[in-house]
Structures are given as structure tokens and as C-alpha cells.
N, C-alpha and C positions, 0 to 999 in steps of 0.2 A: 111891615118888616117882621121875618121870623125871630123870636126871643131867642136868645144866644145863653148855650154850655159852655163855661172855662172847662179846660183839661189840663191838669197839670203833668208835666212829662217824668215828674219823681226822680231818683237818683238816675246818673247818667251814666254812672257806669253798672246799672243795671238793667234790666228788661222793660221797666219804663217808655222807653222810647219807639222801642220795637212793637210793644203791643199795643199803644196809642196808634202808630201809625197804624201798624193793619188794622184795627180797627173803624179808621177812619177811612179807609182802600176797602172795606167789608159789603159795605151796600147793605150791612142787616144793621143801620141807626136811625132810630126815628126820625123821621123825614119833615117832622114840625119845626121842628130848630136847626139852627146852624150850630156850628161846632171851631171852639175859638183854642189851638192846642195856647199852653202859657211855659214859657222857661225858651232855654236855647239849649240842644242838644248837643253844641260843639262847646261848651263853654269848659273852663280848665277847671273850672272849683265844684263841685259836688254838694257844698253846704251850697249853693245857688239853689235847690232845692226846696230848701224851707222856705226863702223870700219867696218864691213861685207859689205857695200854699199862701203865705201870707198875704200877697195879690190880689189872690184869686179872692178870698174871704174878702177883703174891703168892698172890692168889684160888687161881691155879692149884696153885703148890706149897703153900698152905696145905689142899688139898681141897676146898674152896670150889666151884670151878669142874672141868666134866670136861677142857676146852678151851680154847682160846683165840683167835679170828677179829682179825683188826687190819684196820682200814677204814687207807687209805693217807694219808702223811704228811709232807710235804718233811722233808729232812737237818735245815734251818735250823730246822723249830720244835723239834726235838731240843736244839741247843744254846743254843735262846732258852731254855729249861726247865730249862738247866743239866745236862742230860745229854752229856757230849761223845763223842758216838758217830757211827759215819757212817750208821747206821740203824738198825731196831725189830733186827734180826737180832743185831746187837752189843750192842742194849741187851739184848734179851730173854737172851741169854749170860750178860751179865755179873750183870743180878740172877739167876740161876738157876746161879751158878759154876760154870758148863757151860766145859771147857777145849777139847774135840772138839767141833766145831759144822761145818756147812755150811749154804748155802742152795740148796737145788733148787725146778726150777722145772717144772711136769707138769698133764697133761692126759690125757686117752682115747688120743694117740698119741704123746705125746715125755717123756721126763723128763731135765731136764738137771741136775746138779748142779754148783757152781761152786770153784773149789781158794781162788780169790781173787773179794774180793766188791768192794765201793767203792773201788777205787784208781787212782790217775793211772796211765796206762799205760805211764810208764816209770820206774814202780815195781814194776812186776809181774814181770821175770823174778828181782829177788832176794826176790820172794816165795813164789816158787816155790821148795817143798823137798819131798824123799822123802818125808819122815814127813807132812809135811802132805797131798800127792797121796793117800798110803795112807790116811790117816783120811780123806778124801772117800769114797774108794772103798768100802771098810768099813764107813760111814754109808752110802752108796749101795745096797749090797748088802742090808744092815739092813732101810731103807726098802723096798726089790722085793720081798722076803721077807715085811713083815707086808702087804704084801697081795696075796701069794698065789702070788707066782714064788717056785718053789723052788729053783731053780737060776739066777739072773740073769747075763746076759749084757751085762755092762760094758763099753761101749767107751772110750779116754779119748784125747783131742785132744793131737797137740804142741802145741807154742808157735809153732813158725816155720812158715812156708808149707810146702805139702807135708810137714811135720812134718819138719821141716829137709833132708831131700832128702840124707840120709845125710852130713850132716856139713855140706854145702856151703853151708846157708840157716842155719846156726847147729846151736850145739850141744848146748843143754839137753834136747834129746832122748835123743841117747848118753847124754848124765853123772845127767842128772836124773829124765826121764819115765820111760825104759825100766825102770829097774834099778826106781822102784816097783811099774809096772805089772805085773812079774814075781814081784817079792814079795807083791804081792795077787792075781793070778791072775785078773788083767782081761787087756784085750784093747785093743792097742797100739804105741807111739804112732800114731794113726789120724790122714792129713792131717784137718784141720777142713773144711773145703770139697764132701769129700763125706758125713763119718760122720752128720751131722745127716740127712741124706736115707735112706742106709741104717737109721738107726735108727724114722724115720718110718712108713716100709714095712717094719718086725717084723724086723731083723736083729738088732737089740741092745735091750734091756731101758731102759738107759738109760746114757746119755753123762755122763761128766766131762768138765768143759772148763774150760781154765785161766784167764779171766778171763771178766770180765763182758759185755763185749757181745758175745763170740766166741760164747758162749752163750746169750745172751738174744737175739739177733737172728734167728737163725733160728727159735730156739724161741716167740716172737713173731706172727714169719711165720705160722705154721700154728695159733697159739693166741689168737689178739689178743683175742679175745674173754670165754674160757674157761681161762685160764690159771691156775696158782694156784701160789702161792710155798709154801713147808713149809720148816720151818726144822727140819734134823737136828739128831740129837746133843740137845736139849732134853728134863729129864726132865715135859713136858708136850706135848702134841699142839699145834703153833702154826699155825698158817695163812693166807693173805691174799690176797686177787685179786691177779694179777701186771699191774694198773695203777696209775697215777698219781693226784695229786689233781683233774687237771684242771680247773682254776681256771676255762679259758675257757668249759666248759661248763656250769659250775656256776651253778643257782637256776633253769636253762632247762627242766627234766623231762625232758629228752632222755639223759640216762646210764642205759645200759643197764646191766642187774644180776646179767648173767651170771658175771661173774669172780665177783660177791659170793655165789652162790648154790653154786658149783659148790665156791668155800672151804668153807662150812660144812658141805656134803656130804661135803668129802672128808673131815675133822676127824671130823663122825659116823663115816665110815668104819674112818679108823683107829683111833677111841675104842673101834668095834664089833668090830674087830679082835683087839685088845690085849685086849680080852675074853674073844674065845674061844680066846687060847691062853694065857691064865692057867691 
């Protein structure tokens, strides 16, 4: 029997449904696994969504499932459900008692992974710590390795402009970024402004960057379409297009299904992966 991918259908009254489906009408999904979608598309509550995440994850660590794909899902139907997390990445942790996690975000040319993920942004430099940058990096590394860089070439972003500009634009560089980047044997602190560009045209493997839009913005730029979020550190393959629910386009047939196609390809991927270096 072929191993089976959950897909969860995310909010429903969003583009969820729509691009799962073509997705699964594509003929471009790898053809090793079968494909199991999880939720009900006619259902009247919308926080149904999170129990569909929640599911799927059991499925997962119970051996149920080989994978796990998440269709996309506001914060808020999260804590309609009773779940208080700031999203599937913190949920997916916490059922799965995963303490080391990240979320990276990758295509054919960029992988970015993130130190800090949902946070007001001026909560973010005391979230920033050694040990935490080092477990990105670590996970980072992890990730390039199962599929097929042997030696990854890590860049990781300062915090401050020109990566503080030697002290002048702030200093969590000296005290904080350097001293990990060195104990992990990445490559660093790299201004933000231009590492995403270098890393696009094949100088680095893949970028850590210390929050979230520092990272997702560029990586956007060149992936909007084809994007796809991976959640480190989880002892299960998770995956999700790195777009939104998009309410305003949603019941129109117009969402395209790229992000949704190239998730569950990458999941086969690294399910096929993990295989053959067992």
C-alpha cells in the first residue's frame, strides 16, 4: 500500500478548498502516495479548522499518516477553538512536545528560516537569544542536508540596519548574533538588505533572519506564488503554501494552486527522503 498525506482544507470560507481541490485534479502530485483531503468543506463553523490541524497531527504521530499539508487559517479561528496560539506552527509544537522548532519558508531559489515567528515588533529584540538563533541554524542546517546539500551554506541577518554598522545602529549584533553565528559555523551577522539577494543567485544555501517580515518579504517577492512554509524541528514532515486565506477571492475559481501543489510535493519529498537515508 502507498503511504498516505493528510491535507487539511483550512478556513472555508477561504481559498482552502479551492486550491486543495485543484490541486488534487492537477496530475502534477507525486504519484508514490495517496492523498487523504481532512475537514468538511460544507460545514457552518469555520473554527472547524483548527480540529482539522489538530487531526491531522495525531494521525501523524500516531502513524496514521506519512505527512501532514495545512490549507491556510486566520490566528483568530485558532482561538475561537480554544487553542491560544499565534498559529498552526505553535499549535503543531505544542501537540507534538517539540521544544526546538522553526518555521522556514523555501522554493527552487530561497529558503528562509525565521528565529522569531508572530510577534509585535517591538517585542522582538528580547526575543532574541544565543541559544535560540543556534537552534534555527541547527534546524536550518538539518533541513539543506535531508535534501541533499551536504555541506550548507548559512547566512544569518542582524537585527539593525547594515547589521548595526559595528556597533553605531545598535548592538545586538556584537553581544547577541555574532557570538551564535560562530558557535554554529554559519556565516554572519550579514546586513538584511542585501543577503536575500545573494542567497537568490546561489551564494548561501539558505538565510536565518530574525523576524518575520524581515524574512518573509523578500522571500515573497520572488516566491508569491510557489512558496511553501515547513515547519522544523517536528518529529513529522508538516508543510503549507506560504499564502493566506484570502477571503476576498474566495468562491470566485480564481485561486491559483500553485503554493498548494508545490507543499505537497515538497512533504512527498522529504517523506522520500527520510527514506532513503534510513
Amino acid at each position: 500500500m502507498k503511504r498516505k498525506i493528510g491535507i487539511t482544507l483550512g478556513d472555508v470560507a477561504g481559498i482552502g478548498p479551492e486550491v486543495v481541490a485543484k490541486a488534487l485534479a492537477s496530475k502534477k502530485l507525486d504519484r508514490r502516495f495517496d492523498y487523504e483531503v481532512i475537514g468538511d468543506a460544507n460545514t457552518c463553523h469555520r473554527a472547524d479548522a483548527a480540529g482539522w490541524v489538530v487531526t491531522g497531527a495525531r494521525r501523524c504521530l500516531a502513524g496514521d499518516l506519512a505527512a501532514l499539508v495545512t490549507g491556510p487559517i486566520t490566528k483568530s479561528l485558532l482561538h475561537q477553538a480554544g487553542y491560544p496560539f499565534v498559529g498552526q506552527t505553535e499549535l503543531l509544537a505544542h501537540l507534538s512536545r517539540t521544544k526546538k522548532f522553526a518555521m522556514m519558508l523555501c522554493n527552487d531559489r530561497l529558503r528562509v528560516a525565521l528565529v522569531t515567528t508572530h510577534a509585535p515588533i517591538h517585542h522582538v529584540p528580547s526575543l532574541i537569544t544565543r541559544r535560540k538563533i543556534i537552534e534555527v541554524i541547527e534546524l536550518t542546517r538539518d533541513f539543506c542536508q535531508r535534501l541533499g546539500v551536504k555541506q550548507p551554506r548559512i547566512a544569518v541577518t542582524g537585527l539593525n540596519p547594515h547589521a548595526g554598522e559595528g556597533g553605531l545602529l545598535g548592538t545586538e549584533e556584537k553581544r547577541i548574533i555574532a557570538p551564535a553565528v560562530v558557535k554554529a559555523r554559519a556565516i554572519g551577522p550579514c546586513p538584511a538588505d542585501t543577503v536575500f539577494y545573494r542567497a537568490a543567485h546561489g551564494e548561501f544555501d539558505a538565510v536565518v533572519a530574525m523576524y518575520h517580515d524581515q524574512g518573509l518579504a523578500p522571500f515573497k517577492l520572488v516566491a508569491f506564488d510557489n512558496g511553501v512554509n515547513v515547519t522544523l524541528g517536528l518529529p513529522f514532515v508538516r508543510t503549507s503554501p506560504d499564502h493566506g486565506t484570502a477571503t476576498d477571492i474566495a468562491g470566485q475559481g480564481v485561486a491559483r494552486p500553485a503554493g498548494m501543489i508545490a507543499a505537497i510535493n515538497l512533504a512527498a519529498k522529504l517523506i522520500g527522503r527520510g527514506h532513503e537515508l534510513e
